[in-house]
Predicted model as a PDB file, atoms N, CA, C, CB and O in Angstrom, pLDDT in the B-factor column:
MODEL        1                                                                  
ATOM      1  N   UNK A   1     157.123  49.734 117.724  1.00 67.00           N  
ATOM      2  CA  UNK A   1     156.335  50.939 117.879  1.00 67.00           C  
ATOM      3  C   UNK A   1     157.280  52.072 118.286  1.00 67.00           C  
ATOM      4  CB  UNK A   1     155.193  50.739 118.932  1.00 67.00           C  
ATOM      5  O   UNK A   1     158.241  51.795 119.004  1.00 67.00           O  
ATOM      6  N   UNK A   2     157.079  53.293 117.888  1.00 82.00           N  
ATOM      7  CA  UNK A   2     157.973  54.180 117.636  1.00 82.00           C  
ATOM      8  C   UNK A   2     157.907  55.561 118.961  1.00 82.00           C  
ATOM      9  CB  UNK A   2     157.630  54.616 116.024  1.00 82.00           C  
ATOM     10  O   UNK A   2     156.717  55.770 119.199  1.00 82.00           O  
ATOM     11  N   UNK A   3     158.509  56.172 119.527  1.00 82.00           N  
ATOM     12  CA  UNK A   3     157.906  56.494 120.837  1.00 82.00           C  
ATOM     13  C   UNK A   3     157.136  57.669 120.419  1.00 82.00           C  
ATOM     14  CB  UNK A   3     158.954  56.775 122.076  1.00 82.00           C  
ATOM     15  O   UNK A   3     156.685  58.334 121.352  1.00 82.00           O  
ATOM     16  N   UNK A   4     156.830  58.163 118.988  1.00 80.00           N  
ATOM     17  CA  UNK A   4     155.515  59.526 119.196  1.00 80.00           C  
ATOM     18  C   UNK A   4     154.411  58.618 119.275  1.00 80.00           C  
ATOM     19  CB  UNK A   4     155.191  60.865 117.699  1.00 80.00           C  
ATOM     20  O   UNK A   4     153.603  58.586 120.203  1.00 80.00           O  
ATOM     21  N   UNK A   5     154.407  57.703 118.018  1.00 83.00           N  
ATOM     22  CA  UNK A   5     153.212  57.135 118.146  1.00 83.00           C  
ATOM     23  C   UNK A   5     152.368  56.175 119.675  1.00 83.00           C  
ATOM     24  CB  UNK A   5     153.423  56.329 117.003  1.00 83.00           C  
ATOM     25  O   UNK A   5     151.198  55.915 119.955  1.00 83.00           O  
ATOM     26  N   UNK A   6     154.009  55.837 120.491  1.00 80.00           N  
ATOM     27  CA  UNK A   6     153.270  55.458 121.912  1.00 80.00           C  
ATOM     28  C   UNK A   6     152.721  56.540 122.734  1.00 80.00           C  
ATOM     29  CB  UNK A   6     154.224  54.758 122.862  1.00 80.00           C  
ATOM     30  O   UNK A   6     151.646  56.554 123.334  1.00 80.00           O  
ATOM     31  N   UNK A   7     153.804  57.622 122.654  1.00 78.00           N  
ATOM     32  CA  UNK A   7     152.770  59.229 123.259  1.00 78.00           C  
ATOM     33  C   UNK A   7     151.357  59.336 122.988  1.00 78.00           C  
ATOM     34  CB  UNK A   7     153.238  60.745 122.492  1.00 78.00           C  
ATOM     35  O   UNK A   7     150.444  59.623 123.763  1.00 78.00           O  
ATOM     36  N   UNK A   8     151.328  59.027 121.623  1.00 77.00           N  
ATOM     37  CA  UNK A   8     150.001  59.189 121.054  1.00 77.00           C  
ATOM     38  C   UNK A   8     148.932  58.340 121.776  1.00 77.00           C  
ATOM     39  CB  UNK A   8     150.039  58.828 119.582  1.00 77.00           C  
ATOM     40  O   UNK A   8     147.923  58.910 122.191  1.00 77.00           O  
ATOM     41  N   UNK A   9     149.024  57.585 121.875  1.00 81.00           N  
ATOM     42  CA  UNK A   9     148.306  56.142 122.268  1.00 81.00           C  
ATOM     43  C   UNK A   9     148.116  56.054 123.276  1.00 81.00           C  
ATOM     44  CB  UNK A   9     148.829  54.993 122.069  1.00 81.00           C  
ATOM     45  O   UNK A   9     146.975  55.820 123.674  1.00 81.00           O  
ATOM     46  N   UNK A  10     149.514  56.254 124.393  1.00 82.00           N  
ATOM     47  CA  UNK A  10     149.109  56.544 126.022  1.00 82.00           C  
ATOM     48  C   UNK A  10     148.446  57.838 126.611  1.00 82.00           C  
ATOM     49  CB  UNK A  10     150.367  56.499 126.822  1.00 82.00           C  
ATOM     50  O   UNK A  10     147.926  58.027 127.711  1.00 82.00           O  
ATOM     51  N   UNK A  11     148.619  58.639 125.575  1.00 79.00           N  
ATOM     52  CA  UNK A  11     148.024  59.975 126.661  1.00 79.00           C  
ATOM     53  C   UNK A  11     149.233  60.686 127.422  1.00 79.00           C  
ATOM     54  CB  UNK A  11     146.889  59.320 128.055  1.00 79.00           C  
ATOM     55  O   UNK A  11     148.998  61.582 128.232  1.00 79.00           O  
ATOM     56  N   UNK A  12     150.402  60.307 127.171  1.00 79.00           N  
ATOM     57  CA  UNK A  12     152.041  60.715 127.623  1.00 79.00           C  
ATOM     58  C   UNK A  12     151.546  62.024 127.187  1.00 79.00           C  
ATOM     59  CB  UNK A  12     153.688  59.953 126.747  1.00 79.00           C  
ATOM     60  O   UNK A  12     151.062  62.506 128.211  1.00 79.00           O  
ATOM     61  N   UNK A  13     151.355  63.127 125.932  1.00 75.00           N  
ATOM     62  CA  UNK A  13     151.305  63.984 125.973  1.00 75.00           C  
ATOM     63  C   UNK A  13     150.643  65.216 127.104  1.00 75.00           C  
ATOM     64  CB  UNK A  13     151.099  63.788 125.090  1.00 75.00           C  
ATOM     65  O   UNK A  13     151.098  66.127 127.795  1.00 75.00           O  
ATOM     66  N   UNK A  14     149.611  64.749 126.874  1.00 77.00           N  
ATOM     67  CA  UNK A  14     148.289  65.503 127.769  1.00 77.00           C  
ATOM     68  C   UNK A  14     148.626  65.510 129.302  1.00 77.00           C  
ATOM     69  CB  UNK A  14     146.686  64.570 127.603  1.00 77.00           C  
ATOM     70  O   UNK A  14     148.093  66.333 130.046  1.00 77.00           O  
ATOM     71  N   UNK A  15     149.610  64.487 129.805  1.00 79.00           N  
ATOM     72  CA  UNK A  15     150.052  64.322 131.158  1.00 79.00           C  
ATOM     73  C   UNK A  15     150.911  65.029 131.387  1.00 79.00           C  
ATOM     74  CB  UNK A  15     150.418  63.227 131.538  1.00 79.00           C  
ATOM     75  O   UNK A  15     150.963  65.637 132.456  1.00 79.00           O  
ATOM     76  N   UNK A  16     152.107  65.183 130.149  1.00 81.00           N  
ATOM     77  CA  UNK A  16     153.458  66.034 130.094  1.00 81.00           C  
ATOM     78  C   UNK A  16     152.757  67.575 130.766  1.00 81.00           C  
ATOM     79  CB  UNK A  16     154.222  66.192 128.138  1.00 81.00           C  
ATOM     80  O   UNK A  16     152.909  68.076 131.881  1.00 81.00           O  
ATOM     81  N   UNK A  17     152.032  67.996 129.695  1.00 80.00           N  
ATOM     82  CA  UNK A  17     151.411  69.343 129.588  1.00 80.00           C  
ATOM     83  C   UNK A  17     150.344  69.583 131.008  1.00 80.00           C  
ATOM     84  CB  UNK A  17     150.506  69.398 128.010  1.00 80.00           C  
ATOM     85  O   UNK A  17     149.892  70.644 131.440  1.00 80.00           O  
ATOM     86  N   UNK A  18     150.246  68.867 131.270  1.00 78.00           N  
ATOM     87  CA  UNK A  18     149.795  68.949 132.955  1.00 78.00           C  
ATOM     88  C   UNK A  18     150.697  68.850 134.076  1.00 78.00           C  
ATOM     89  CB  UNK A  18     148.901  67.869 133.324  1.00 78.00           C  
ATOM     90  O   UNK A  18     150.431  69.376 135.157  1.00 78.00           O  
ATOM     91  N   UNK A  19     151.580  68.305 133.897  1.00 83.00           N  
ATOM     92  CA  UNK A  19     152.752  68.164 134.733  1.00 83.00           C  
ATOM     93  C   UNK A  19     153.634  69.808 135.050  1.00 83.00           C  
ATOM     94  CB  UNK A  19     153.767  66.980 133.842  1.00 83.00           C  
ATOM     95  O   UNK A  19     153.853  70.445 136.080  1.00 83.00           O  
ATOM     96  N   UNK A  20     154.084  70.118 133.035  1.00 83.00           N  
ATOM     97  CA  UNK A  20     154.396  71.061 133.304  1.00 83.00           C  
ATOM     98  C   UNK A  20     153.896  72.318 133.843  1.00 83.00           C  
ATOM     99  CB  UNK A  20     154.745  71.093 132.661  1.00 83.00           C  
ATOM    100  O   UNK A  20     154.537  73.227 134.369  1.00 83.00           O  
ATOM    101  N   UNK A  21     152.410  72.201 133.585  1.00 76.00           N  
ATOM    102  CA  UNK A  21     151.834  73.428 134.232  1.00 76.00           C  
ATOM    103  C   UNK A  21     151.443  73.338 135.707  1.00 76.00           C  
ATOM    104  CB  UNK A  21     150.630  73.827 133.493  1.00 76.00           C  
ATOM    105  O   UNK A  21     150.916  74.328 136.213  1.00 76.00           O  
ATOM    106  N   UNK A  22     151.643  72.284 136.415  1.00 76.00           N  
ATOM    107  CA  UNK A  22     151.280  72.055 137.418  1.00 76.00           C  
ATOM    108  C   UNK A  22     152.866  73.151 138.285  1.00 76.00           C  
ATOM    109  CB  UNK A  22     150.972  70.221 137.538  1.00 76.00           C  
ATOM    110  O   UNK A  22     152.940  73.866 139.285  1.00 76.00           O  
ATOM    111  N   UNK A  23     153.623  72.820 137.462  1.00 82.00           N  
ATOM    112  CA  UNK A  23     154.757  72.699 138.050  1.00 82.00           C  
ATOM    113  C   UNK A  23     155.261  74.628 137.861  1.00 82.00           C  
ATOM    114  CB  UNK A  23     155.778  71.290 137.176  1.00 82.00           C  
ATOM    115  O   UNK A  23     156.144  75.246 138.456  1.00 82.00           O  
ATOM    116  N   UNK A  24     154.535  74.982 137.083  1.00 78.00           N  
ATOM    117  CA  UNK A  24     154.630  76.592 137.021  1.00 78.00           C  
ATOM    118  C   UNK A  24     153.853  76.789 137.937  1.00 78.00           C  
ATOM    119  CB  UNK A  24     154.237  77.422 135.751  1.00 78.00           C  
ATOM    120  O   UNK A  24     154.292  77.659 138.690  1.00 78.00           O  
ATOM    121  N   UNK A  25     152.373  76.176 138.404  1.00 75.00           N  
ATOM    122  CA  UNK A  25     151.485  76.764 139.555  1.00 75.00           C  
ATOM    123  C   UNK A  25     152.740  76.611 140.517  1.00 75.00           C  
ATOM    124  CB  UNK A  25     149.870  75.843 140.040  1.00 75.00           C  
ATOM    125  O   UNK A  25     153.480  77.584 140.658  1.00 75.00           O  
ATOM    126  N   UNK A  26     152.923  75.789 140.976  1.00 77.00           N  
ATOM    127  CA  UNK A  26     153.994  75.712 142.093  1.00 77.00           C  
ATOM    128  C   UNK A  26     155.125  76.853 142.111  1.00 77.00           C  
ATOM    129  CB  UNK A  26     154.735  74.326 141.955  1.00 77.00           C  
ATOM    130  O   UNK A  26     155.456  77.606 143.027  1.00 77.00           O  
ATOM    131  N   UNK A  27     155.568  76.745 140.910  1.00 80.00           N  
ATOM    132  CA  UNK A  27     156.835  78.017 141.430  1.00 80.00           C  
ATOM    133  C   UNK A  27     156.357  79.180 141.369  1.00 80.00           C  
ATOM    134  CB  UNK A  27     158.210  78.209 140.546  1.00 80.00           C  
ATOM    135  O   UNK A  27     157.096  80.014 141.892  1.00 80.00           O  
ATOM    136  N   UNK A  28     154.974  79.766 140.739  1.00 77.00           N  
ATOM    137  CA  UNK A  28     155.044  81.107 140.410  1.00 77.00           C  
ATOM    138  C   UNK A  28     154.071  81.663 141.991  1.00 77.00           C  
ATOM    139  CB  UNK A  28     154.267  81.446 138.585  1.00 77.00           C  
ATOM    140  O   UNK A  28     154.029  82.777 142.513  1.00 77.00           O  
ATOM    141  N   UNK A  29     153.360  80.304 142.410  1.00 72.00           N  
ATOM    142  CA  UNK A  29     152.015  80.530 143.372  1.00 72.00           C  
ATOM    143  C   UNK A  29     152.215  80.090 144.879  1.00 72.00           C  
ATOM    144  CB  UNK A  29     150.698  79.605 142.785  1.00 72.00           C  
ATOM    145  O   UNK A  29     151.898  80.823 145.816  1.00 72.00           O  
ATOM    146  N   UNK A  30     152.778  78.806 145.037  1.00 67.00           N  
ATOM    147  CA  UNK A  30     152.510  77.929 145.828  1.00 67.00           C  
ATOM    148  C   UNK A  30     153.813  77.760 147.094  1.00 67.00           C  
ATOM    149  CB  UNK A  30     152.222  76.724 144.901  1.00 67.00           C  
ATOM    150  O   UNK A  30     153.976  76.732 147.752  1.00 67.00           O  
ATOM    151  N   UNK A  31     154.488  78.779 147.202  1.00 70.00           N  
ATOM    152  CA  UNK A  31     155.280  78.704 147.920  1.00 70.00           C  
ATOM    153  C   UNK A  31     155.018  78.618 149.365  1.00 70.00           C  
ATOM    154  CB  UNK A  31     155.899  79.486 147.597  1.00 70.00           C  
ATOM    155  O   UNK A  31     155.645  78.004 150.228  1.00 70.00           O  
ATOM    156  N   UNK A  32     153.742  79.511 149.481  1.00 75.00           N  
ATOM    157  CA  UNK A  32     153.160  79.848 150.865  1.00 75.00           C  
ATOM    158  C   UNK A  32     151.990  80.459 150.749  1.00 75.00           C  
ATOM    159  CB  UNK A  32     153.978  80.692 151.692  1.00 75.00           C  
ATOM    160  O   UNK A  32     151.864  81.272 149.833  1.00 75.00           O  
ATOM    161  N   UNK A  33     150.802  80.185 151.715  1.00 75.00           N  
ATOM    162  CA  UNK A  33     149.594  80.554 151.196  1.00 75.00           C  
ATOM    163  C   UNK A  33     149.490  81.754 152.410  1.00 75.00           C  
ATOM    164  CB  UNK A  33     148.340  79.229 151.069  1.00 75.00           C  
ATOM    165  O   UNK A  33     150.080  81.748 153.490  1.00 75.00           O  
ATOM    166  N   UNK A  34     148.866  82.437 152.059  1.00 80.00           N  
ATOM    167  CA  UNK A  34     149.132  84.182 153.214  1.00 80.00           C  
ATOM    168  C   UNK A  34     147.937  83.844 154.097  1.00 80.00           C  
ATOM    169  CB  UNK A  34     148.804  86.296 152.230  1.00 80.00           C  
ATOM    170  O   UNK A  34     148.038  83.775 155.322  1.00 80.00           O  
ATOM    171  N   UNK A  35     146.854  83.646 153.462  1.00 83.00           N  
ATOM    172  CA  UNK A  35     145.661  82.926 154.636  1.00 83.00           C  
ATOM    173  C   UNK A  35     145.764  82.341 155.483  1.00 83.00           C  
ATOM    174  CB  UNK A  35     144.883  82.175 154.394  1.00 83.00           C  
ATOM    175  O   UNK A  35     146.813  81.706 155.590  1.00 83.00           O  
ATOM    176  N   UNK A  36     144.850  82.245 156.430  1.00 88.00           N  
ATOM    177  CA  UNK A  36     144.996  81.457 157.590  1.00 88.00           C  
ATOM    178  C   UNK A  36     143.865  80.350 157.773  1.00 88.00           C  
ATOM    179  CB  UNK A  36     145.026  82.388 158.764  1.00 88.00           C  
ATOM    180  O   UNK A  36     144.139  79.303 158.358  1.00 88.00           O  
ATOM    181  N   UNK A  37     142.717  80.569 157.318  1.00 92.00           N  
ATOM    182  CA  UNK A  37     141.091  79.858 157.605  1.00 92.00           C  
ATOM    183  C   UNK A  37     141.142  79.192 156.136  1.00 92.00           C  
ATOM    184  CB  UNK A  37     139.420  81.199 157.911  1.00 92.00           C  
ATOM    185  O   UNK A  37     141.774  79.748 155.238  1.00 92.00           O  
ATOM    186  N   UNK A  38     140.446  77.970 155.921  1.00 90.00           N  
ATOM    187  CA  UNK A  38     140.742  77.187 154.713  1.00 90.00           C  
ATOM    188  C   UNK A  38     140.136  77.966 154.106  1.00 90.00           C  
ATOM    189  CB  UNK A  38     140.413  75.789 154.498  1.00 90.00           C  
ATOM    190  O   UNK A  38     140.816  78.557 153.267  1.00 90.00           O  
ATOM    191  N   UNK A  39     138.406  78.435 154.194  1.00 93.00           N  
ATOM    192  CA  UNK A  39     137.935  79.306 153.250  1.00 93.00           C  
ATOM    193  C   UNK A  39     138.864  80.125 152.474  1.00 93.00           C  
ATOM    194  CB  UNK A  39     137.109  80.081 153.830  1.00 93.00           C  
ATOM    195  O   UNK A  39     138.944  79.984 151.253  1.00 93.00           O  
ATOM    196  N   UNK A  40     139.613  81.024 153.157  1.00 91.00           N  
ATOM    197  CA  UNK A  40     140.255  81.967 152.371  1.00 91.00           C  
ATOM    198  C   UNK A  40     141.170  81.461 151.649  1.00 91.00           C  
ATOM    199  CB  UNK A  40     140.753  82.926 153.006  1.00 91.00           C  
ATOM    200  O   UNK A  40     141.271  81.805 150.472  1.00 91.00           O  
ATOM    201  N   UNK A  41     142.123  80.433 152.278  1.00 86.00           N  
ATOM    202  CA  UNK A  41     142.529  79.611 151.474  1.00 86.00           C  
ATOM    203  C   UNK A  41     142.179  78.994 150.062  1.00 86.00           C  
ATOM    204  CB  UNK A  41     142.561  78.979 152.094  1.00 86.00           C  
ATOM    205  O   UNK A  41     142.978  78.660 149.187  1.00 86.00           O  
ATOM    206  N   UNK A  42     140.751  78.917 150.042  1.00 89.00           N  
ATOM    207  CA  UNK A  42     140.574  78.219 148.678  1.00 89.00           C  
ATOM    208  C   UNK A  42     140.420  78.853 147.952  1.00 89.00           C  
ATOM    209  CB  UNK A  42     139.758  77.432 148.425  1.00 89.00           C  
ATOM    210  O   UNK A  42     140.690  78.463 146.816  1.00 89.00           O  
ATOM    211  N   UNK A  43     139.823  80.408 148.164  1.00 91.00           N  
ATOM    212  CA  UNK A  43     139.472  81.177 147.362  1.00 91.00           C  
ATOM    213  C   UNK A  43     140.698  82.250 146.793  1.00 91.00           C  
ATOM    214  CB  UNK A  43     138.364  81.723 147.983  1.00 91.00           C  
ATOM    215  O   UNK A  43     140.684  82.979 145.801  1.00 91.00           O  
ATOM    216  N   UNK A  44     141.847  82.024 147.921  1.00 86.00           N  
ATOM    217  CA  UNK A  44     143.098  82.556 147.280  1.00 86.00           C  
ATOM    218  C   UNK A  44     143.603  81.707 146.067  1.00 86.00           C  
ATOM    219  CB  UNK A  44     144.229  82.622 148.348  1.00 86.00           C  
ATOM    220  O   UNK A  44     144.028  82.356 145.110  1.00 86.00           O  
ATOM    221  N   UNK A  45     143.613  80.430 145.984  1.00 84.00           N  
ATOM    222  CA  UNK A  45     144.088  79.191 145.298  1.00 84.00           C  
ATOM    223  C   UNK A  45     143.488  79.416 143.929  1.00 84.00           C  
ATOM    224  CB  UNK A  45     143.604  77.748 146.020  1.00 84.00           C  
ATOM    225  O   UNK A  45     144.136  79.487 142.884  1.00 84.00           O  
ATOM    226  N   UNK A  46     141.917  79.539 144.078  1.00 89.00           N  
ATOM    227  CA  UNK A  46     141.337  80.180 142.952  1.00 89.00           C  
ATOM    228  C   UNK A  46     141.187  81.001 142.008  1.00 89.00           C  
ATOM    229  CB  UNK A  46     140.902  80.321 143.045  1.00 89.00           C  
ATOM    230  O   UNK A  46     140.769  80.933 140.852  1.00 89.00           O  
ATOM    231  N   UNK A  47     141.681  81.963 142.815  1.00 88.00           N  
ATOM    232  CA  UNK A  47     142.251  83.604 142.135  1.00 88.00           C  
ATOM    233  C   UNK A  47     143.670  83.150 141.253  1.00 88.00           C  
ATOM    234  CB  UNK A  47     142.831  85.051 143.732  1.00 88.00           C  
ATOM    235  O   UNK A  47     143.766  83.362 140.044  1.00 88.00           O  
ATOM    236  N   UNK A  48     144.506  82.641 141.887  1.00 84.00           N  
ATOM    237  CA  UNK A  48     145.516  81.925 141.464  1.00 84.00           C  
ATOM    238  C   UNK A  48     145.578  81.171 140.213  1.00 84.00           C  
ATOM    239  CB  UNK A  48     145.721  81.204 142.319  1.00 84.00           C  
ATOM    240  O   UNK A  48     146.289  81.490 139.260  1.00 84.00           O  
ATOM    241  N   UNK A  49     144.783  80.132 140.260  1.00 84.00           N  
ATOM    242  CA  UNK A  49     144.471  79.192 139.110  1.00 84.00           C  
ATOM    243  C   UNK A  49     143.847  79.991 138.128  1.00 84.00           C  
ATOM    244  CB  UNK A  49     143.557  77.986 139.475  1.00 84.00           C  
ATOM    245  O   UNK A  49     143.834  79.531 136.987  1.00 84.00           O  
ATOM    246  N   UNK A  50     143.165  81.433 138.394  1.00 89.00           N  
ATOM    247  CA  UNK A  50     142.460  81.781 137.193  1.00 89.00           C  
ATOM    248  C   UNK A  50     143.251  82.326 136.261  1.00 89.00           C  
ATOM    249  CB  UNK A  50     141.439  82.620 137.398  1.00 89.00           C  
ATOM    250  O   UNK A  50     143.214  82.292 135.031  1.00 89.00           O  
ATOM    251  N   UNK A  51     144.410  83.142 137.500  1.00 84.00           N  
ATOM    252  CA  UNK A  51     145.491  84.265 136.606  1.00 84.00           C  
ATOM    253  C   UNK A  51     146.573  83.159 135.990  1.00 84.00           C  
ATOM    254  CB  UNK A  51     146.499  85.677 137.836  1.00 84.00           C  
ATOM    255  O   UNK A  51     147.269  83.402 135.004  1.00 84.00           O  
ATOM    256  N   UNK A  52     146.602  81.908 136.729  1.00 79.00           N  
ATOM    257  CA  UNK A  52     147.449  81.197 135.495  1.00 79.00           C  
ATOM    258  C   UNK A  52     146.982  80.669 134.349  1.00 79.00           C  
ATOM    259  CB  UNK A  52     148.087  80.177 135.867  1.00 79.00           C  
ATOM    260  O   UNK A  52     147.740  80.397 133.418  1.00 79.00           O  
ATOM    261  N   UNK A  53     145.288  80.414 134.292  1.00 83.00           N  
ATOM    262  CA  UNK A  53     145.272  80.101 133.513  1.00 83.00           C  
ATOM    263  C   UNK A  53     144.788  80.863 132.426  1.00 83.00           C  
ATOM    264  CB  UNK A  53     144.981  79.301 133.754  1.00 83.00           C  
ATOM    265  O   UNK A  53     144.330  80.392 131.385  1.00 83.00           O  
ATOM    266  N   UNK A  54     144.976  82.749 132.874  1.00 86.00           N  
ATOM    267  CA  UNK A  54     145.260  83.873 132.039  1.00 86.00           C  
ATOM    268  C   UNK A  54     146.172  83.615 130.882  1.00 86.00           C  
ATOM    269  CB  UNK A  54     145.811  84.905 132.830  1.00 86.00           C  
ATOM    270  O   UNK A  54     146.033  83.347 129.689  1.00 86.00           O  
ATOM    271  N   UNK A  55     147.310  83.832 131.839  1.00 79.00           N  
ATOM    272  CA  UNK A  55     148.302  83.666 131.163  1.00 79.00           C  
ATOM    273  C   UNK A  55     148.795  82.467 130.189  1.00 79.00           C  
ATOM    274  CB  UNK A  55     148.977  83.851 131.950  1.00 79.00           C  
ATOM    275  O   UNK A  55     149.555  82.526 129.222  1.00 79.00           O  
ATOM    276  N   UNK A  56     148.326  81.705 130.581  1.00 79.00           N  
ATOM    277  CA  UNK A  56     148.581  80.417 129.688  1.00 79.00           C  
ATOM    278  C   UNK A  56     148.062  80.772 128.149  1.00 79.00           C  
ATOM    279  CB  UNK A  56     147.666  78.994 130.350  1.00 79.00           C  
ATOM    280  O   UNK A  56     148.597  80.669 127.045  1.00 79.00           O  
ATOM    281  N   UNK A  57     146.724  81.254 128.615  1.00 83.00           N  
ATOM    282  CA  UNK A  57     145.695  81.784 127.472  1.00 83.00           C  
ATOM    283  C   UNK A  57     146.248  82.895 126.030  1.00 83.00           C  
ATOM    284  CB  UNK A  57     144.516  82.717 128.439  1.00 83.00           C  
ATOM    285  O   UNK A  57     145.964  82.920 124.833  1.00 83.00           O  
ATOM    286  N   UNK A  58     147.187  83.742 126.954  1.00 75.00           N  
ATOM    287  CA  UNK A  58     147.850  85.042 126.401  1.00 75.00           C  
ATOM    288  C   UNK A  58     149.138  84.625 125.802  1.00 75.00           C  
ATOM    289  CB  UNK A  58     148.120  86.190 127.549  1.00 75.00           C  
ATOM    290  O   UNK A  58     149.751  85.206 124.906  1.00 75.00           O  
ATOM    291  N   UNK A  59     149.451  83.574 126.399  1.00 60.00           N  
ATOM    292  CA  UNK A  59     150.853  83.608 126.175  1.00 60.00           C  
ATOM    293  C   UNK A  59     151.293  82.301 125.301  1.00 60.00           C  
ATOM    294  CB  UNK A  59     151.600  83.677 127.597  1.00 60.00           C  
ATOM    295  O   UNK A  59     152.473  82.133 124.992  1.00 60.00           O  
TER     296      UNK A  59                                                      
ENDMDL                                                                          
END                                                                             
């Protein structure tokens, strides 16, 4: 078995492509969160996740 067709089969792709974007939230977002109370916290995180996943969209 040939390794696209095991990508294919395991789901290796779809994980890659989550990995890597996980890994842009981190450098572009996640260095330090400016909030202090979790609320705000989550809802900063959110704002976050939306504009990346702007850009993902655009780009």
């Amino acid at each position: 078995m040939g390794r696209k067709t095991w990508k294919g089969e395991s789901g290796y792709h779809r994980r890659s492509l989550s990995e890597t974007t996980m890994l842009s939230f981190k450098v572009i977002y996640v260095r330090k969160l400016r909030r202090r109370k979790f609320d705000n916290q989550a809802v900063e995180l959110f704002i976050q996740c939306a504009m990346l996943n702007r850009m993902i969209q655009t780009g």
